[in-house]
C-alpha positions in Angstrom: -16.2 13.6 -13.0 -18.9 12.2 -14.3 -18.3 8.2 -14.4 -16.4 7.0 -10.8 -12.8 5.2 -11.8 -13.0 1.6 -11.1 -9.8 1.2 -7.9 -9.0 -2.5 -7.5 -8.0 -3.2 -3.5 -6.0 -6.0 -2.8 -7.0 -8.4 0.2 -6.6 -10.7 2.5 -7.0 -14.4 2.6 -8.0 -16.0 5.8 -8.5 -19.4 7.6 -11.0 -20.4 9.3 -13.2 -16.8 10.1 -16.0 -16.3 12.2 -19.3 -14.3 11.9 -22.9 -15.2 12.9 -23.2 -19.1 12.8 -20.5 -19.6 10.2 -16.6 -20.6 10.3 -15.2 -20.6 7.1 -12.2 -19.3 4.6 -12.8 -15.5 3.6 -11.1 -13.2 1.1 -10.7 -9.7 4.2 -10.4 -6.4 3.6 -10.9 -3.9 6.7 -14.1 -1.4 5.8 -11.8 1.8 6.4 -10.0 0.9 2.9 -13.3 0.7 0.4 -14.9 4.0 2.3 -11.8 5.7 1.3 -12.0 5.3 -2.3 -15.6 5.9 -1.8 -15.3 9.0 -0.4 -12.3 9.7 -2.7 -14.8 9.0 -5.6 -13.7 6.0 -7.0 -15.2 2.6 -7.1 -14.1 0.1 -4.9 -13.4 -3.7 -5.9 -11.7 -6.0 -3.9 -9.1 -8.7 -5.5 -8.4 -11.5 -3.3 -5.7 -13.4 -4.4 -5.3 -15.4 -7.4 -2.8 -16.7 -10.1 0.1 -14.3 -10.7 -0.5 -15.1 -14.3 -3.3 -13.4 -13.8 -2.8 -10.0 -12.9 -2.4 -8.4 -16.3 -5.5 -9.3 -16.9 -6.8 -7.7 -13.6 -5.1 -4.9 -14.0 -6.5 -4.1 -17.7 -9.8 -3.7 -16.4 -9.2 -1.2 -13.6 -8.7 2.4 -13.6 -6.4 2.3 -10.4 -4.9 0.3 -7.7 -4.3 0.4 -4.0 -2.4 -2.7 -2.5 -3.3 -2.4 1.0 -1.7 -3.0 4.1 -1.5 -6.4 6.0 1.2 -9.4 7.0 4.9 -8.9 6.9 6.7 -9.6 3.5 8.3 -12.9 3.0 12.4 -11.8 3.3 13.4 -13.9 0.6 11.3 -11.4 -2.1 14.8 -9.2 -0.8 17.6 -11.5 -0.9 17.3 -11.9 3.1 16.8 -14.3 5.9 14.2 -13.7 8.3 14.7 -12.1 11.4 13.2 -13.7 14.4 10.7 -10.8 15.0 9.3 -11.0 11.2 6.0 -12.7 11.0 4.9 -15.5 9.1 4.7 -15.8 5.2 1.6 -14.9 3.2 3.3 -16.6 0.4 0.1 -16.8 -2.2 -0.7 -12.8 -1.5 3.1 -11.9 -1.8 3.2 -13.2 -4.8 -0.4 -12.1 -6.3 0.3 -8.3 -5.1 3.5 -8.3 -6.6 2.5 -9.6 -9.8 -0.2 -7.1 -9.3 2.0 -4.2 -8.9 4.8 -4.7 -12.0 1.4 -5.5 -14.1 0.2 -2.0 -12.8 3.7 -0.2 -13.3 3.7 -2.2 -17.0 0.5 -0.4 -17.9 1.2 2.8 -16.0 -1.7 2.9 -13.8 -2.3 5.3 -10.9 -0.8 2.8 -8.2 -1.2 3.6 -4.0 1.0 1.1 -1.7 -0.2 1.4 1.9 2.0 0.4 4.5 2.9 -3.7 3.6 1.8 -2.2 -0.1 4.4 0.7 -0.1 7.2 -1.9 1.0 5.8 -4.5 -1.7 6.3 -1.4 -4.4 9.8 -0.8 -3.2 10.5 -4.7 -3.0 8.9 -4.7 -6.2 11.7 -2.4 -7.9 14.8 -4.4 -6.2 14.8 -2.5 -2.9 14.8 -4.2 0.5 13.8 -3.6 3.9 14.3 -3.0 7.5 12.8 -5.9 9.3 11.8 -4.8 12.5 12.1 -0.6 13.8 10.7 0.7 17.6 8.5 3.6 17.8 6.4 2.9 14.9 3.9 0.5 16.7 2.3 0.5 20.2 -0.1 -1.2 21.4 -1.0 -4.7 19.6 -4.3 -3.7 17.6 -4.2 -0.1 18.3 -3.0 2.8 15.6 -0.7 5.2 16.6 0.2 8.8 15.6 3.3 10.6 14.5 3.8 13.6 12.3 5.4 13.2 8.6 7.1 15.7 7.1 7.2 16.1 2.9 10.1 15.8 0.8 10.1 19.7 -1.5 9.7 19.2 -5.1 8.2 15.7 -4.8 4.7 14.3 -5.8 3.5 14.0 -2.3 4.3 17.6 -1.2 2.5 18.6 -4.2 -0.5 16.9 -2.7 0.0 18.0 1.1 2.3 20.1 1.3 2.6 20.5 5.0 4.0 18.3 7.9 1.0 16.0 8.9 0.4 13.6 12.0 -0.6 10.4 10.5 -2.3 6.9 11.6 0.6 4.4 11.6 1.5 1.0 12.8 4.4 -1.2 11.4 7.1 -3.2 12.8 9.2 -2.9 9.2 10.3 0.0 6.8 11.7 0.6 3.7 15.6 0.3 3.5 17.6 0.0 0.0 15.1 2.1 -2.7 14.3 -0.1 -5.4 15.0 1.5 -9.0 14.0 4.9 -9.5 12.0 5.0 -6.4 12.7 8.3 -4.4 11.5 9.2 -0.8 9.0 11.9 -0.7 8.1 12.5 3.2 10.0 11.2 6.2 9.1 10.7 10.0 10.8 12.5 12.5 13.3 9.5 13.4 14.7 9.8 9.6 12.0 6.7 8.3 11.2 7.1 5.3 7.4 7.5 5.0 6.3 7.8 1.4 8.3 7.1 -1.5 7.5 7.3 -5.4 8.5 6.3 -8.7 8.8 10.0 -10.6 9.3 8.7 -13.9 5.6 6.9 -13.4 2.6 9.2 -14.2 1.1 8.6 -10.3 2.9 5.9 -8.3 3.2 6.8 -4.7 3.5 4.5 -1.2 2.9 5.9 2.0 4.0 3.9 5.2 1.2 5.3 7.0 -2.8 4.2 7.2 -5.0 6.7 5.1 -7.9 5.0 5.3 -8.0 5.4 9.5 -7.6 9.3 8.8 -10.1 12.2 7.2 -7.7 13.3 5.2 -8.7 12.0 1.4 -6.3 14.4 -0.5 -3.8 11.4 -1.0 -6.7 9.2 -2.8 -8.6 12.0 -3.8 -5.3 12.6 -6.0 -5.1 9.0 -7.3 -9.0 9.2 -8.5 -8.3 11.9 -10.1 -5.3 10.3 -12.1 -7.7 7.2 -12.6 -10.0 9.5 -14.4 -7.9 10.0 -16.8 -7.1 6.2 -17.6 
């Protein structure tokens, strides 16, 4: 590879944040999530949010995406009311990553969903979710692990093929599949833990949190695809 593929991030958008001497508004992403792509070798660039009507344009300069992990989905993106144990709206990023993701799936172009980012893609297509499991989150602040096993024949087992213990923590999963989404690995409880869109060239979300891992085979793969862009 001799030019590194330019992979947009998406971000978060904060109140009121703290560092040295200043307190002010600040567009977050966590560290982990532009040393993966780094080490993948890709380019990172974060993209805070911005105007929906935006996002085409965004997404014509980029080689690849990851949407990355964060608040809790507002339930009416799914037709549902919220349960008492969802958390609050991000209502601007919902709707920037969303946009961000059909512009993406418009233009075919390699697309990761990590954790909140896999449940946006499957949102995205018309699916809904689960609003609050057990056993996917302990301690507040703290990853856990649990193993993952692949789905044959799919994508992801193409990529690692073998059962995996993973970083997770989520409150919510994927429920309905949105349209022409498949599962491609599971957890040992039945949750579906990566799901993608075969018909796509690379589309894949995984419920877990690559960038707290060594593994790189997942992004390494999405690089690659961006490469070709």
């Amino acid at each position: 590879m001799t030019s590194r593929p330019l992979i947009g991030i998406s971000t978060y958008a904060e109140s009121g944040v703290r560092w040295g001497v200043w307190q002010l508004d600040a567009a977050l992403l966590p560290a982990g999530y532009p040393r993966l792509v780094q080490r993948a070798g890709g380019l990172a660039a974060m993209l805070p949010p911005d105007a929906p009507e935006l996002a085409e344009a965004a997404v014509s300069r980029l080689d690849g995406l990851v949407i990355a992990g964060g608040p809790d989905i507002e339930p009416v993106h799914y037709g549902a009311e919220p349960d008492p144990r969802t958390g609050p709206p991000a209502r601007a990023r919902d709707a920037w990553e969303l946009a961000l993701i059909r512009a993406a799936l418009k233009r075919e172009l390699p697309l990761l969903g990590i954790c909140r980012g896999m449940q946006l893609l499957n949102v995205a297509l018309g699916g809904t979710l689960v609003q609050h499991i057990d056993g996917h989150a302990g301690t507040p602040g703290v990853f856990g692990r649990h193993p993952v096993k692949p789905v044959p024949g799919t994508r992801y087992a193409s990529i690692v093929p073998e059962e995996t213990e993973v970083p997770t923590y989520h409150h919510q999963s994927v429920d309905r599949l949105g349209t022409g989404l498949i599962p491609s690995a599971h957890a040992e409880d039945g949750t579906a833990e990566a799901i993608e869109l075969p018909k796509a060239p690379w589309t894949l979300g995984v419920q877990w949190h690559p960038e707290m891992d060594d593994d790189l085979r997942v992004v390494q793969s999405l690089v690659t695809a961006a490469a070709y862009i």
